[in-house]
PyMOL commands that place a pseudoatom at each C-alpha (Angstrom):
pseudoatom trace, name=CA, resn=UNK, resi=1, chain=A, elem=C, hetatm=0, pos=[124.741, -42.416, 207.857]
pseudoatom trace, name=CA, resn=UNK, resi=2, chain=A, elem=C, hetatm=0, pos=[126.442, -41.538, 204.346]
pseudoatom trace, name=CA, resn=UNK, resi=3, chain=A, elem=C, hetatm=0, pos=[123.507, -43.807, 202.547]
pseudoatom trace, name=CA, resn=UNK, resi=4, chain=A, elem=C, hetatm=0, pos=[120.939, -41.974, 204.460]
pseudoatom trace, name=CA, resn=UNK, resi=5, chain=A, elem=C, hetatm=0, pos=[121.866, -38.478, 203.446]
pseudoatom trace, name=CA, resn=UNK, resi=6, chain=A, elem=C, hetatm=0, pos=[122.477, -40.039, 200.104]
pseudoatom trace, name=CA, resn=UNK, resi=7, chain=A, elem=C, hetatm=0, pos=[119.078, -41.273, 199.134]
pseudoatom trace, name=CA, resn=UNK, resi=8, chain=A, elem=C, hetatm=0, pos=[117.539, -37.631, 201.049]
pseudoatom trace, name=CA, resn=UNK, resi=9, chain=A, elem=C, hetatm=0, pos=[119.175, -36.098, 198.075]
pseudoatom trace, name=CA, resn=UNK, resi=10, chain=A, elem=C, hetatm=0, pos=[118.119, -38.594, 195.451]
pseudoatom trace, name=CA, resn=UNK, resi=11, chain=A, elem=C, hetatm=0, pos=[114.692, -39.030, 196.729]
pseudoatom trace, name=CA, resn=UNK, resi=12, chain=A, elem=C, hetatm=0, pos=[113.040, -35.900, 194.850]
pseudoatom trace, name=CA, resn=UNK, resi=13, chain=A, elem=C, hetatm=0, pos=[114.662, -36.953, 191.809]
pseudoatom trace, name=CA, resn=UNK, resi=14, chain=A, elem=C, hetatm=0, pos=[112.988, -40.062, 191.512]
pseudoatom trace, name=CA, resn=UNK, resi=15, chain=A, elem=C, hetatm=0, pos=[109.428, -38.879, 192.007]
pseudoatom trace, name=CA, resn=UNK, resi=16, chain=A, elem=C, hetatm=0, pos=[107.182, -37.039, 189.663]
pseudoatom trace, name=CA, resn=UNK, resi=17, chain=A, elem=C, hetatm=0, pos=[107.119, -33.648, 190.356]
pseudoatom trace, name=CA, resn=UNK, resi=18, chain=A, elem=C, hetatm=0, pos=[104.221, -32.484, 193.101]
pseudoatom trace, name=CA, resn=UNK, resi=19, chain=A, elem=C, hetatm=0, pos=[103.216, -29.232, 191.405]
pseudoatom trace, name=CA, resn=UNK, resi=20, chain=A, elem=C, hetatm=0, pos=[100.617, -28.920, 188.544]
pseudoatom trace, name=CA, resn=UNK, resi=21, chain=A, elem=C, hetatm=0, pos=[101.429, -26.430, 185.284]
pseudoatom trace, name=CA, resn=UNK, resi=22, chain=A, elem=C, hetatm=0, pos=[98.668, -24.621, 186.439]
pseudoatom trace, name=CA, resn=UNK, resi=23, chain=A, elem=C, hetatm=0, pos=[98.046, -21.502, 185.145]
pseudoatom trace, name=CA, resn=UNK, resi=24, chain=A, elem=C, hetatm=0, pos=[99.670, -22.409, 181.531]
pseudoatom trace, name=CA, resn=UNK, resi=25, chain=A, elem=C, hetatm=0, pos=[96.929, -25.609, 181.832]
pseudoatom trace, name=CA, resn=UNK, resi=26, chain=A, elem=C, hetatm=0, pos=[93.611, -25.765, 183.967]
pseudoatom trace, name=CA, resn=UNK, resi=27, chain=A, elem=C, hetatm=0, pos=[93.184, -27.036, 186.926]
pseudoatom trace, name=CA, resn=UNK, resi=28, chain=A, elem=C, hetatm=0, pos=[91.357, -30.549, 187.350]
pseudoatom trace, name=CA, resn=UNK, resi=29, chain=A, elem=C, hetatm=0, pos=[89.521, -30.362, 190.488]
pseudoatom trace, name=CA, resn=UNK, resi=30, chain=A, elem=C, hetatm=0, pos=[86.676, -33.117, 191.508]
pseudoatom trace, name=CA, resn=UNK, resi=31, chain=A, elem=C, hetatm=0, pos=[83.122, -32.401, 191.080]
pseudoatom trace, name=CA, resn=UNK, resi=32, chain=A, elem=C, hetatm=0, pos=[82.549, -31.919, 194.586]
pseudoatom trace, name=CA, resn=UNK, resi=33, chain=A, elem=C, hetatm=0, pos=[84.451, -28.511, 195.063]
pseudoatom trace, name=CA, resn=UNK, resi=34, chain=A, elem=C, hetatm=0, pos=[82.183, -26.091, 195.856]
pseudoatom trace, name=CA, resn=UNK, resi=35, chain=A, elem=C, hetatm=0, pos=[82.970, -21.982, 194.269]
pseudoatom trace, name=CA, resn=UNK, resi=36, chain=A, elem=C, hetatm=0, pos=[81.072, -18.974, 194.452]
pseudoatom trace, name=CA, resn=UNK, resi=37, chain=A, elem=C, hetatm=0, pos=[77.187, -19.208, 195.264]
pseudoatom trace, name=CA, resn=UNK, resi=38, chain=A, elem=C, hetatm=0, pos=[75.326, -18.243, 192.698]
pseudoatom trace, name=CA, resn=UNK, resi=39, chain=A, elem=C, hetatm=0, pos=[71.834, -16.788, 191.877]
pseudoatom trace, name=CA, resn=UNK, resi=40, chain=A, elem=C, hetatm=0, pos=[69.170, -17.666, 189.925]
pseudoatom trace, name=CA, resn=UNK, resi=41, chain=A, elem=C, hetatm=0, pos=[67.606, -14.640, 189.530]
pseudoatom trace, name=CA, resn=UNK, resi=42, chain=A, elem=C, hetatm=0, pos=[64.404, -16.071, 187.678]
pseudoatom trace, name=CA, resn=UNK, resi=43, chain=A, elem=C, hetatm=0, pos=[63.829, -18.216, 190.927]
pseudoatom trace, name=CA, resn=UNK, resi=44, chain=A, elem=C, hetatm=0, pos=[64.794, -15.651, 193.705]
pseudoatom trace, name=CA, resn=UNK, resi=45, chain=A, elem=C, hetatm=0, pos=[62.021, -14.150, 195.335]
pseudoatom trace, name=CA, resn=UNK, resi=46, chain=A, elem=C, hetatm=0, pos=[64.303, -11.989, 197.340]
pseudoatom trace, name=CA, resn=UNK, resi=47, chain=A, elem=C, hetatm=0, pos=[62.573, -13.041, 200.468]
pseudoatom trace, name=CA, resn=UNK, resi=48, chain=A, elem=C, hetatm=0, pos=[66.491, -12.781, 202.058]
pseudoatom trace, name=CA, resn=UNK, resi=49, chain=A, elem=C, hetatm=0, pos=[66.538, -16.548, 203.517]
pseudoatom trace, name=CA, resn=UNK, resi=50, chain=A, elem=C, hetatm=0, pos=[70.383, -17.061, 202.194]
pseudoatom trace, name=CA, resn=UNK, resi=51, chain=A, elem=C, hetatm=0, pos=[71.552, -13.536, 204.347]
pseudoatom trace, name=CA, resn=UNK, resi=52, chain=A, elem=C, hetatm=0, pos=[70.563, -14.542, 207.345]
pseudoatom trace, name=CA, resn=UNK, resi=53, chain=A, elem=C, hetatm=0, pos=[71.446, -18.009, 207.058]
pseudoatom trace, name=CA, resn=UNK, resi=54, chain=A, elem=C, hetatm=0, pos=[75.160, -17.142, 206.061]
pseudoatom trace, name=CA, resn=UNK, resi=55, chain=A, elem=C, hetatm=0, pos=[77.452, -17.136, 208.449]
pseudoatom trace, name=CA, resn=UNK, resi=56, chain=A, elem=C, hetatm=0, pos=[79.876, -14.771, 207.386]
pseudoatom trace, name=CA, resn=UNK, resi=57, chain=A, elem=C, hetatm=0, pos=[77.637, -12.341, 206.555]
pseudoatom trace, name=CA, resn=UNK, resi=58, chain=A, elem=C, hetatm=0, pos=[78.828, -12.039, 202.605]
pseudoatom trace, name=CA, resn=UNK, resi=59, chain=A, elem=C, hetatm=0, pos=[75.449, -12.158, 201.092]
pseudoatom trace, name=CA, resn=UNK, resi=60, chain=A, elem=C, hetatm=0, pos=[73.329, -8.699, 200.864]
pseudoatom trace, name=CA, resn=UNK, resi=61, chain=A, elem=C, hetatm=0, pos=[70.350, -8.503, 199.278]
pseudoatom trace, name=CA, resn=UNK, resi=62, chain=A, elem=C, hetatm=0, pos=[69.277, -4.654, 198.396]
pseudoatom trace, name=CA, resn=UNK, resi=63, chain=A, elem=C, hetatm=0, pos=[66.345, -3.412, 195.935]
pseudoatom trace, name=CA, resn=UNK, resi=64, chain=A, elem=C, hetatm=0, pos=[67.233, -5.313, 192.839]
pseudoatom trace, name=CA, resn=UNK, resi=65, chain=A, elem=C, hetatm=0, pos=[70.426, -6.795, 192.717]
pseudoatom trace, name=CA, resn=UNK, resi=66, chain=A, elem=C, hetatm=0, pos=[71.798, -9.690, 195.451]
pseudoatom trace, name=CA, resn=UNK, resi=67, chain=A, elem=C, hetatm=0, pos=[75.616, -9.716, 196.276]
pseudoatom trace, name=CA, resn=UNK, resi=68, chain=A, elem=C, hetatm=0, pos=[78.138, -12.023, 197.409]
pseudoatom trace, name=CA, resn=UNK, resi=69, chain=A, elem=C, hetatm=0, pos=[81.474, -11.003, 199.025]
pseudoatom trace, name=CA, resn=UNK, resi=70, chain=A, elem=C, hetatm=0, pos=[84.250, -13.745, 197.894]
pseudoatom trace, name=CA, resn=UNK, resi=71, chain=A, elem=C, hetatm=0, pos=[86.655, -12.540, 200.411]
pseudoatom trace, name=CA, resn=UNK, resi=72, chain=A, elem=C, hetatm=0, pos=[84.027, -13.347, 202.929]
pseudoatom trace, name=CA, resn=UNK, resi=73, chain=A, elem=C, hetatm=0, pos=[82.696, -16.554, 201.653]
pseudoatom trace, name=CA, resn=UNK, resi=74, chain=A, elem=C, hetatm=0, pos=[83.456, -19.830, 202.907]
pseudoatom trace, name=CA, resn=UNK, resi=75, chain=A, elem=C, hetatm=0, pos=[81.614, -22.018, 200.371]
pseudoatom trace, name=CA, resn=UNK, resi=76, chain=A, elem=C, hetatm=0, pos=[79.460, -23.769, 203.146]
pseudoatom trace, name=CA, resn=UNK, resi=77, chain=A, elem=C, hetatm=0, pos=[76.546, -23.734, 201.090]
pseudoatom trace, name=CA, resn=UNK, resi=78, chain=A, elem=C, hetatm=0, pos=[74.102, -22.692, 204.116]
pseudoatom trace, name=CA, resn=UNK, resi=79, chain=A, elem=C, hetatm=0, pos=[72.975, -20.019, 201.652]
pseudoatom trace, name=CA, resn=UNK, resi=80, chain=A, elem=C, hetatm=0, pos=[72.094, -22.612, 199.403]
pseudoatom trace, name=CA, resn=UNK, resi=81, chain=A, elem=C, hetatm=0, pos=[70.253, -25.155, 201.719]
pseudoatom trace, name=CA, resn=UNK, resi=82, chain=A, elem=C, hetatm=0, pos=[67.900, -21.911, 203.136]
pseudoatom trace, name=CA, resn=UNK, resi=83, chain=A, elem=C, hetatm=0, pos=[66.639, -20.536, 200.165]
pseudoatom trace, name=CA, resn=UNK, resi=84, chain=A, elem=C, hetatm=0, pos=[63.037, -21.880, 199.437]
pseudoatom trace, name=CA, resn=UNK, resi=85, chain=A, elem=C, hetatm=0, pos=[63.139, -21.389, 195.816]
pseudoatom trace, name=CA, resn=UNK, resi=86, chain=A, elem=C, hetatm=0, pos=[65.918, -23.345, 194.987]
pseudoatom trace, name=CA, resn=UNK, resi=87, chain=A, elem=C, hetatm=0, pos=[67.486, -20.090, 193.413]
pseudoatom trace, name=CA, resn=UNK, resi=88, chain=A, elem=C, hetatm=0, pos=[71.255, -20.554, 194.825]
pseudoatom trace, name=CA, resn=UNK, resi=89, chain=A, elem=C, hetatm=0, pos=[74.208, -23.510, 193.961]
pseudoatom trace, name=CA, resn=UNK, resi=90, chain=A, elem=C, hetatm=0, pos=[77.309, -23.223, 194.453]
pseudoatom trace, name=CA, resn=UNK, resi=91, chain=A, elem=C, hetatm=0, pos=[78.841, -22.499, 191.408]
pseudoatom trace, name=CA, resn=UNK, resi=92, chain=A, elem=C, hetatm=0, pos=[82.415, -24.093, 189.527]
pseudoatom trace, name=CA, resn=UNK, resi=93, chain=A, elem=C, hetatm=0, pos=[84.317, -20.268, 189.882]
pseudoatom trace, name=CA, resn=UNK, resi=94, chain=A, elem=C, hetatm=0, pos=[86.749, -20.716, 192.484]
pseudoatom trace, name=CA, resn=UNK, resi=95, chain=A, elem=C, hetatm=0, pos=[89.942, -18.455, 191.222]
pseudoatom trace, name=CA, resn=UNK, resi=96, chain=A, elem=C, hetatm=0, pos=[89.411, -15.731, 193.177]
pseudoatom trace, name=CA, resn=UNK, resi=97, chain=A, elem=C, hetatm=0, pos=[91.000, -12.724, 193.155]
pseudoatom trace, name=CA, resn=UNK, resi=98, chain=A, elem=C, hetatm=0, pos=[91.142, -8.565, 192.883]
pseudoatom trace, name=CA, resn=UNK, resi=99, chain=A, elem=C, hetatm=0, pos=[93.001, -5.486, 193.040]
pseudoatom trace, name=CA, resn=UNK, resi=100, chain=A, elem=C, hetatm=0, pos=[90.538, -4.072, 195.223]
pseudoatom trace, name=CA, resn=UNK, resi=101, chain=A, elem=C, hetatm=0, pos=[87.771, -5.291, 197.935]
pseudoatom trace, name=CA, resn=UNK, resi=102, chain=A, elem=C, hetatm=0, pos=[85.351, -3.915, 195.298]
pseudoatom trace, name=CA, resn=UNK, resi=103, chain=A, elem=C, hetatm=0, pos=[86.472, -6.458, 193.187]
pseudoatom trace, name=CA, resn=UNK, resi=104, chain=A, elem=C, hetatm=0, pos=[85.826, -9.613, 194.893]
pseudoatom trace, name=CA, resn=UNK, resi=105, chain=A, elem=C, hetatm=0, pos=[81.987, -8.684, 194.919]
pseudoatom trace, name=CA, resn=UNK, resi=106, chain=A, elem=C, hetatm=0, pos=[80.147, -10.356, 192.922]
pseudoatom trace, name=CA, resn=UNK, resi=107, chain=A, elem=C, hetatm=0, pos=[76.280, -8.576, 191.693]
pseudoatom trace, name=CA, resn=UNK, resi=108, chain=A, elem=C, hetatm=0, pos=[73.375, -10.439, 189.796]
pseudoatom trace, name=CA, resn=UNK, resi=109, chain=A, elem=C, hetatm=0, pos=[69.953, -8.444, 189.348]
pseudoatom trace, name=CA, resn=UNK, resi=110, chain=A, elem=C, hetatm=0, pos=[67.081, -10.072, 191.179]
pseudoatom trace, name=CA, resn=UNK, resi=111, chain=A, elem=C, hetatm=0, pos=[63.866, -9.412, 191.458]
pseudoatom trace, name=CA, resn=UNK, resi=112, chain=A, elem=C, hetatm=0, pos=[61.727, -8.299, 193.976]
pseudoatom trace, name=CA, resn=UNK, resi=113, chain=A, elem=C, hetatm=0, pos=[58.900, -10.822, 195.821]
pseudoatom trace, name=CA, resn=UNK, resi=114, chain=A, elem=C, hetatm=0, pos=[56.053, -12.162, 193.265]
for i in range(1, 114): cmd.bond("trace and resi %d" % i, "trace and resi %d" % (i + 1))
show_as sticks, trace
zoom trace
């Protein structure tokens, strides 16, 4: 019992430590981690394919501009899959954060249908 409890409290000691320095250095994630969706606003059409086909409802498209909520997006990519144009990836941006639900929306102009 006494070597037991003795190598619980040498145990951490001998292995590297589990946490990164991240955010004094970047973090190294692989390339398949998907972030934000993002729009190619040369390609969109605006046709609205991605709103319907997200499931959390955190795209809207309005008159000009297309929007995606981060605090509602799950990074599925269904947005990107429907759109015929090709127009929307899934971005590298996945430090999300804000001060206000305002904040986590993200806007890119688009233009209407050709």
């Amino acid at each position: 019992m006494p070597m037991d409890l003795f190598d619980r409290v040498l145990r951490p000691l001998r292995r590297r430590p589990l946490t990164g320095r991240y955010p004094d250095e970047p973090a190294v994630l692989p390339a398949t981690v998907h972030g934000l969706p993002e729009v190619d606003p040369s390609r969109c059409d605006a046709t609205g394919d991605c709103v319907t086909a997200c499931p959390t409802r955190a795209i809207t498209l309005m008159p000009g501009s297309w929007t995606v909520d981060a605090g509602r997006c799950v990074f599925c990519a269904a947005c990107a899959l429907a759109c015929p144009q090709d127009a929307i990836r899934l971005g590298s941006r996945f430090e999300l954060a804000g001060r206000s639900r305002e904040a986590l929306r993200v806007s890119t102009p688009v233009g209407g249908p050709r």
